[in-house]
C-alpha positions as CSV (number, residue, x, y, z in Angstrom):
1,X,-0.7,-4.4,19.6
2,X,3.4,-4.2,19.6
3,X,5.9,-3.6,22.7
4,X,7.0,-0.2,22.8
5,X,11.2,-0.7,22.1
6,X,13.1,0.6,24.9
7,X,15.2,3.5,23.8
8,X,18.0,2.9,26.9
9,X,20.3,2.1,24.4
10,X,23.0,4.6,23.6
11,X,23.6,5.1,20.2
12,X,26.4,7.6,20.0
13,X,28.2,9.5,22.7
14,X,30.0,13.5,22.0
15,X,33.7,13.6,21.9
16,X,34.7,16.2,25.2
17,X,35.3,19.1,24.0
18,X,35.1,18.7,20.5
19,X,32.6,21.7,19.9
20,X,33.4,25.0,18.7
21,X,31.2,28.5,17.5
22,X,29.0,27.7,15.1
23,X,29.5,24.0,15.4
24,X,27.9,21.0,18.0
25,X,30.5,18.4,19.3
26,X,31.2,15.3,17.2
27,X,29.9,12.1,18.1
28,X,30.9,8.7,17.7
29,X,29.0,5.4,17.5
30,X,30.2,1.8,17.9
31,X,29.9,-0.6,15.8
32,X,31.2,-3.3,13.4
33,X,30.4,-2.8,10.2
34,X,31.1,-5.8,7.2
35,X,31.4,-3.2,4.7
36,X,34.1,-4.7,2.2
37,X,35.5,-2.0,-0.4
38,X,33.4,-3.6,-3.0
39,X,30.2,-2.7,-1.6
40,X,31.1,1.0,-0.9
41,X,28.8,2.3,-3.6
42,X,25.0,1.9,-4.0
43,X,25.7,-0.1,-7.9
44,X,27.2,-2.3,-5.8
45,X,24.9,-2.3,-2.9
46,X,22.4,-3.8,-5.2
47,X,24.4,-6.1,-7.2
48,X,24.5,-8.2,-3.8
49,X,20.5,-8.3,-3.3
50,X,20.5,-9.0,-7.1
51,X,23.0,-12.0,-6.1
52,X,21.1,-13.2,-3.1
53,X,18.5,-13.7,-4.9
54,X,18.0,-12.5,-8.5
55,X,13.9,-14.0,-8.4
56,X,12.9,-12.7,-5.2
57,X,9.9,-10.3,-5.3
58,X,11.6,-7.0,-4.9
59,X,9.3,-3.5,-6.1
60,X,5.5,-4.3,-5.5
61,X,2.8,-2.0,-7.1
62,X,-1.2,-2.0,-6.4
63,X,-3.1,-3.6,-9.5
64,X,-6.3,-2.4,-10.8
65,X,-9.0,-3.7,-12.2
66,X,-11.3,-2.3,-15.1
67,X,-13.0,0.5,-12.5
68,X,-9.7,1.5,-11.0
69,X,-10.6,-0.1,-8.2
70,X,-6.9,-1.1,-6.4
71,X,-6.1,-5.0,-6.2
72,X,-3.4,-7.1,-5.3
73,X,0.4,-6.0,-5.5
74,X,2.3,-7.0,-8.5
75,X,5.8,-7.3,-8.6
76,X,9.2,-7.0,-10.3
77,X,12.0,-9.3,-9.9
78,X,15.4,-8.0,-8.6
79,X,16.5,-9.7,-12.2
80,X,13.6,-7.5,-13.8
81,X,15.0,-4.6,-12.2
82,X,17.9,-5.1,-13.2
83,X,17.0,-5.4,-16.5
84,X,14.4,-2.2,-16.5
85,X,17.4,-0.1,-15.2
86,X,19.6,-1.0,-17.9
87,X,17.4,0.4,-20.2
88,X,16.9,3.1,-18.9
89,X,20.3,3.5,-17.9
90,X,20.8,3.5,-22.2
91,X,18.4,5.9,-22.8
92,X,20.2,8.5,-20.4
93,X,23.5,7.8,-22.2
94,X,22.5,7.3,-26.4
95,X,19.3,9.4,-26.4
96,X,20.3,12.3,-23.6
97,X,24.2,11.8,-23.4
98,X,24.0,12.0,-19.4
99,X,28.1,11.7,-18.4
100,X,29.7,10.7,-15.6
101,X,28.6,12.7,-12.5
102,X,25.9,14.3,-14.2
103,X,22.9,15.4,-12.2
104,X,19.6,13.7,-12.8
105,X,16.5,14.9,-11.4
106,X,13.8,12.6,-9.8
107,X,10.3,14.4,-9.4
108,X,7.6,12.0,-8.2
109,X,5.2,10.1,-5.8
110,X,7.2,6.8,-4.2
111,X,6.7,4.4,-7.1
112,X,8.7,1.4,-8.8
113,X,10.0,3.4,-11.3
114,X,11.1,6.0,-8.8
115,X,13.5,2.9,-7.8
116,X,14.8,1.9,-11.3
117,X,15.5,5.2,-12.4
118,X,17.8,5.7,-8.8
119,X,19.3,2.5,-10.0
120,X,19.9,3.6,-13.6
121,X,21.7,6.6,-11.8
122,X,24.1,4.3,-9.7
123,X,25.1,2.4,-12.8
124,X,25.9,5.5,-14.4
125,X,27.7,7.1,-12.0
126,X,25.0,10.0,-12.3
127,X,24.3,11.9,-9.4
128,X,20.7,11.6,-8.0
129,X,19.0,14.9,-7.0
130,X,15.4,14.2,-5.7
131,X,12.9,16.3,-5.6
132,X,9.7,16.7,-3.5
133,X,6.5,15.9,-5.2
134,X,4.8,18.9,-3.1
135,X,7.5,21.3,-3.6
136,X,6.0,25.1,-5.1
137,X,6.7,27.2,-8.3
138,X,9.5,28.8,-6.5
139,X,11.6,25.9,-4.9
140,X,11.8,23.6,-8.2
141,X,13.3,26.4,-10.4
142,X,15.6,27.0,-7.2
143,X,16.8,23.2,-7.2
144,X,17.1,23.1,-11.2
145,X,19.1,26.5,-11.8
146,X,20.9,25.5,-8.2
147,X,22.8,22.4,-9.8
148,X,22.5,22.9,-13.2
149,X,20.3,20.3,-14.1
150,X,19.5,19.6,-17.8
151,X,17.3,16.4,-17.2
152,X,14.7,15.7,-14.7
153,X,13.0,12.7,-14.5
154,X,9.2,12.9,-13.4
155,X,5.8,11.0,-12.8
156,X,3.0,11.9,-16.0
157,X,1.2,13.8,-12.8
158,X,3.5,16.5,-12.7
159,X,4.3,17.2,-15.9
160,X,2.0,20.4,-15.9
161,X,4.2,21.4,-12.9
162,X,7.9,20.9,-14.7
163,X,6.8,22.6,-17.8
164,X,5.4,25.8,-15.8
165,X,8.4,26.0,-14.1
166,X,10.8,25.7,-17.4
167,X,11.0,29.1,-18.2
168,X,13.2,30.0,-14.9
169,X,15.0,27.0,-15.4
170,X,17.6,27.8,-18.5
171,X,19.5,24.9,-17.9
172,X,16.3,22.1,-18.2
173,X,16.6,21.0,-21.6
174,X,14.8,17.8,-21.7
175,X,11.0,18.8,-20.4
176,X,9.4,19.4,-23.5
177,X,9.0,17.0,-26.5
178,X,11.3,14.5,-24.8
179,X,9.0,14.7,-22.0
180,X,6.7,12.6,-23.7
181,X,8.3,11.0,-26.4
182,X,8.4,7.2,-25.9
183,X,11.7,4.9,-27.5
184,X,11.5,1.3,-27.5
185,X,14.8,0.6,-25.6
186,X,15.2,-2.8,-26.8
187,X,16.2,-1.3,-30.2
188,X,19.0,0.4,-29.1
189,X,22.7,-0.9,-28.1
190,X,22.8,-1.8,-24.1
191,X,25.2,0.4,-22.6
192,X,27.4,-1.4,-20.6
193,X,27.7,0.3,-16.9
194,X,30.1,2.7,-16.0
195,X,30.6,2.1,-12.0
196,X,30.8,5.0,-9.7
197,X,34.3,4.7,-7.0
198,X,33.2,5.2,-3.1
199,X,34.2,8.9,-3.5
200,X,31.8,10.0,-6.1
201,X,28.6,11.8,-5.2
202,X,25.6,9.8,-4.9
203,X,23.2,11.6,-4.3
204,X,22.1,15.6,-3.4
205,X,19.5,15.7,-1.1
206,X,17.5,18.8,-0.8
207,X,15.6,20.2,2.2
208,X,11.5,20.3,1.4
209,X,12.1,24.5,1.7
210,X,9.3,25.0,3.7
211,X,11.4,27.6,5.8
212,X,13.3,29.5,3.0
213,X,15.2,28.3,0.3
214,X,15.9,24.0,0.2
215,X,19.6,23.5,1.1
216,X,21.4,20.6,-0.4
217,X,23.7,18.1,1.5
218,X,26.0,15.9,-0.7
219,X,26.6,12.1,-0.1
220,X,29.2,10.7,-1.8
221,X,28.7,6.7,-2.2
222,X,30.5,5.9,0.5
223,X,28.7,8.1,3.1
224,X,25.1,6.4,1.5
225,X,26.7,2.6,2.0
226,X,27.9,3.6,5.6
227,X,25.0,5.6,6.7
228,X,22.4,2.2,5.1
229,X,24.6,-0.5,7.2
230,X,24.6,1.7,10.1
231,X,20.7,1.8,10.0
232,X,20.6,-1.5,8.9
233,X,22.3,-2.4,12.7
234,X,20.3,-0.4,14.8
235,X,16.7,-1.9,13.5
236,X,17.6,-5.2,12.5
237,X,16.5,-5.9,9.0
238,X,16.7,-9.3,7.7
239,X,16.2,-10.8,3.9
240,X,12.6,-12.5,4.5
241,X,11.1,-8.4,5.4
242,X,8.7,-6.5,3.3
243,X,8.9,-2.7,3.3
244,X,6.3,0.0,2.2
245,X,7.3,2.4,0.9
246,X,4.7,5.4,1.7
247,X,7.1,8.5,3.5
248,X,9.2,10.8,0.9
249,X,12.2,8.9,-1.0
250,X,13.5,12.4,-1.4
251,X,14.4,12.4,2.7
252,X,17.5,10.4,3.4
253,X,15.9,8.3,5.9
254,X,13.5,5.9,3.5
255,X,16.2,6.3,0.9
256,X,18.5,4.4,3.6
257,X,16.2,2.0,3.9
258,X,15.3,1.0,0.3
259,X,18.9,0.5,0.2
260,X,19.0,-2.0,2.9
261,X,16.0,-3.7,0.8
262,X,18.0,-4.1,-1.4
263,X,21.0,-5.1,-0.2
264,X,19.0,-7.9,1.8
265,X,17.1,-9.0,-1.8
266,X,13.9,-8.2,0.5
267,X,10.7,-6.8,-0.8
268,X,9.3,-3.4,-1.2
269,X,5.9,-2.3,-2.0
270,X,4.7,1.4,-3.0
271,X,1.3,2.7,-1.4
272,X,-1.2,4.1,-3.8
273,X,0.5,8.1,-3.2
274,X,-2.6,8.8,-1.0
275,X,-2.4,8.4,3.0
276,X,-6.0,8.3,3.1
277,X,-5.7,4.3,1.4
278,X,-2.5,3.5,3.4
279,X,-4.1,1.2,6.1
280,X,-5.9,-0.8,3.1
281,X,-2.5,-0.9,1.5
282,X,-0.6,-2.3,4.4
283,X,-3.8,-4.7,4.9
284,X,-2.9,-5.9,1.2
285,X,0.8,-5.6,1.7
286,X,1.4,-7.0,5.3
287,X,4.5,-5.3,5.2
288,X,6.7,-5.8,8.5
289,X,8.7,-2.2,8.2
290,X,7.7,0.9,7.7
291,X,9.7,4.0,8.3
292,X,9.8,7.5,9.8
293,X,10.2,10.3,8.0
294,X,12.5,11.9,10.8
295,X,14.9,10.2,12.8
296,X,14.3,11.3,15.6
297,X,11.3,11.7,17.1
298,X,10.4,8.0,16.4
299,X,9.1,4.9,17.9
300,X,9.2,1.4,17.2
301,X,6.7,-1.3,17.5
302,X,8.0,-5.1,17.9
303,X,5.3,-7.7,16.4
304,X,4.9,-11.3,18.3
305,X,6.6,-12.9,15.0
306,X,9.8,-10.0,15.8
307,X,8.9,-7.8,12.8
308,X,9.8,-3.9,13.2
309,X,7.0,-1.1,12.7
310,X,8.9,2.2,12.8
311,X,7.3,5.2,12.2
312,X,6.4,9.1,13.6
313,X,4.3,9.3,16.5
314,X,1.7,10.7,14.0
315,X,1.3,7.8,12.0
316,X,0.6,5.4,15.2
317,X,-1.5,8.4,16.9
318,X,-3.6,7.9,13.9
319,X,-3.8,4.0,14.1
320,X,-4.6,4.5,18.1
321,X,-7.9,7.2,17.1
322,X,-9.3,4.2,14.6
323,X,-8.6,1.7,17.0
324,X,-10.6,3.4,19.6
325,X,-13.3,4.8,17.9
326,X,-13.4,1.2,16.7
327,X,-13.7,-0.1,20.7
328,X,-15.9,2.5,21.6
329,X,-18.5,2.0,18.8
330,X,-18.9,-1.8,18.9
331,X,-19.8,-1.3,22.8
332,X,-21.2,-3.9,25.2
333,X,-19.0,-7.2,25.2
334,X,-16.5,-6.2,22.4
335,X,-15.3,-3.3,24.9
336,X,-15.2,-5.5,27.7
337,X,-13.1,-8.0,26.3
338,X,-10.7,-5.4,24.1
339,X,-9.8,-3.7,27.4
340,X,-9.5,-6.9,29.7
341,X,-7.3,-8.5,26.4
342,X,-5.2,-5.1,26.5
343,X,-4.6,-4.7,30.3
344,X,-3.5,-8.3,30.2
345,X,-1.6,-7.6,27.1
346,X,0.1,-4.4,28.6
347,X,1.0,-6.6,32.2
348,X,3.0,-9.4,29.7
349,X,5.2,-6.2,28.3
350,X,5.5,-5.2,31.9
351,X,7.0,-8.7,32.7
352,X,9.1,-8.7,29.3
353,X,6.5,-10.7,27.0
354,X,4.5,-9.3,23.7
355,X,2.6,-12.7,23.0
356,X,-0.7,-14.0,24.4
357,X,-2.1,-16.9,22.6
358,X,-5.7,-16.0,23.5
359,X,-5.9,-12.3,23.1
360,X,-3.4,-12.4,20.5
361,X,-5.9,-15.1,18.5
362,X,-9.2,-13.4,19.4
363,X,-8.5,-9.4,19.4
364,X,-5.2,-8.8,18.4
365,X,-5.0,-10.4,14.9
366,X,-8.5,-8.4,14.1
């Protein structure tokens, strides 16, 4: 059980006055930001986890064993990243001559690839235009014909999905036989990368269109980098933290914070792409972030070893149901002692404390 994180602390303040019809006032927010010119773009944002350290653990996917049955994670080095995305980065420029600032479309579960193909992108210079996996028939021809995308890049489970849509799309020229036709990259000529400047777009995210049609914001490389160090302040990330990765990397929010990942040479692992196994993935994982889908609302738990939980309210709602069914079915003793371990628990964050090294020990770590 965490400390609920005060939320006293003021984050940005309006400018008087600085409203006008149609618009809300502008806001500022201090800070000090080491953001040097050389790390203004998300190439460069992971060239310095990649630097920090090259063999760290960085994109960790569920294993399986010979009845599907989920296992341990596996993982890819930032140095096997590194390499998977420069091979993909050469298929997009010999096989699908992708230029400079092209659009790219990304239509998938979180996953690792998901990851290297976003990387392939920012050593490109492409321009990343996400897409939600739950997105209907009429919102992925809106996104395609809306930036003029001729390759989109998607997970085998939605293939179906892309090629239904590709008769509305004109401009989608690779979802058909190139769909599923499979190069070995190691016989063709590594391109070398082509680095994006802070001023070119990174990245268009689209709105889920679940209230009309999805509306795109643009973020150049240097809004991204600014927007991932100013997260990366306000919830303390450090290099040793493991992420999952479970809420939409199509909303800004977790893309921010894959970046900081990554930046850090942290760790990352992908749930399964069902909520219904998350709690066994996070049991397997033992991540010490996860993160909200919306920035606000949102809460914050603090473990006793200072790892951040963040999430919705929904998410924690549901751990707080299982928790208490769990209490209430046991019964007899096991009640008694949950709720005298949590009213002493609840007292210590009263008096400014999250650890107990009896309840902690005998309930808490259950």
């Amino acid at each position: 059980m965490g400390a609920a994180e005060s939320t006293s602390r003021v984050f940005s303040q309006e400018i008087p006055f600085s409203d006008a019809p149609g618009y809300g006032p502008i806001r500022t927010a201090p800070g000090n930001l080491p953001l040097a010119d050389h790390t203004t773009t998300l190439w460069e944002n992971f060239k310095v986890g990649l630097s920090v350290g090259a063999d760290n653990q960085y994109l960790g996917t569920r294993s399986r064993n010979a009845s599907g049955k989920a296992g341990p994670y596996t993982w890819l080095t930032y140095n096997e990243a590194h390499d998977r995305a420069t091979r993909i980065a050469t298929g997009f420029h010999h096989l699908l001559k992708v230029g400079r600032q092209e659009v790219v479309g990304l239509f998938s579960k979180n996953r690792a690839e998901w990851i290297l193909t976003e990387i392939a992108c920012n050593r490109m210079s492409y321009v990343v235009v996400p897409l939600y996996d739950t997105l209907g028939p009429k919102a992925i021809p809106f996104i395609l014909n809306h930036t003029n995308m001729r390759v989109l890049v998607c997970s085998g489970d939605l293939v179906a999905t892309v090629l239904q849509a590709k008769g509305d799309c004109p401009s989608l020229e690779f979802a058909s036989v190139h769909i599923v036709l499979c190069i070995d990259m190691r016989l063709l000529h590594l391109v070398p990368p082509s680095p994006p400047l802070p001023s070119d777009v990174s990245t268009i995210c689209y709105t889920s269109g679940t209230t009309g049609d999805p509306k795109g914001a643009i973020l150049t490389h240097r809004n991204y980098t600014t927007a991932t160090l100013m997260l990366a302040d306000r919830i303390d990330c450090r290099g040793h933290m493991v992420h999952i990765s479970y809420l939409p990397l199509p909303h800004v929010m977790e893309r921010c914070v894959t970046s900081i990942i990554a930046r850090l040479g942290a760790s990352m692992g992908f749930y399964q792409g069902d909520v219904v196994h998350l709690m066994d993935d996070m049991a397997e994982l033992k991540p010490h972030l996860y993160i909200p889908l919306h920035i606000s609302p949102y809460a914050i738990c603090c473990g006793q070893h200072g790892g951040r939980f963040v999430s919705v309210p929904r998410l924690f709602n549901r751990v707080y149901d299982k928790i208490v069914q769990g209490v209430a079915s046991a019964g007899g003793v096991k009640k008694l002692m949950f709720d005298y371990a949590y009213a002493t628990k609840k007292q210590g964050l009263a008096d400014g404390t999250n650890v107990h090294a009896l309840w902690d020990a005998l309930v808490f770590s259950k």
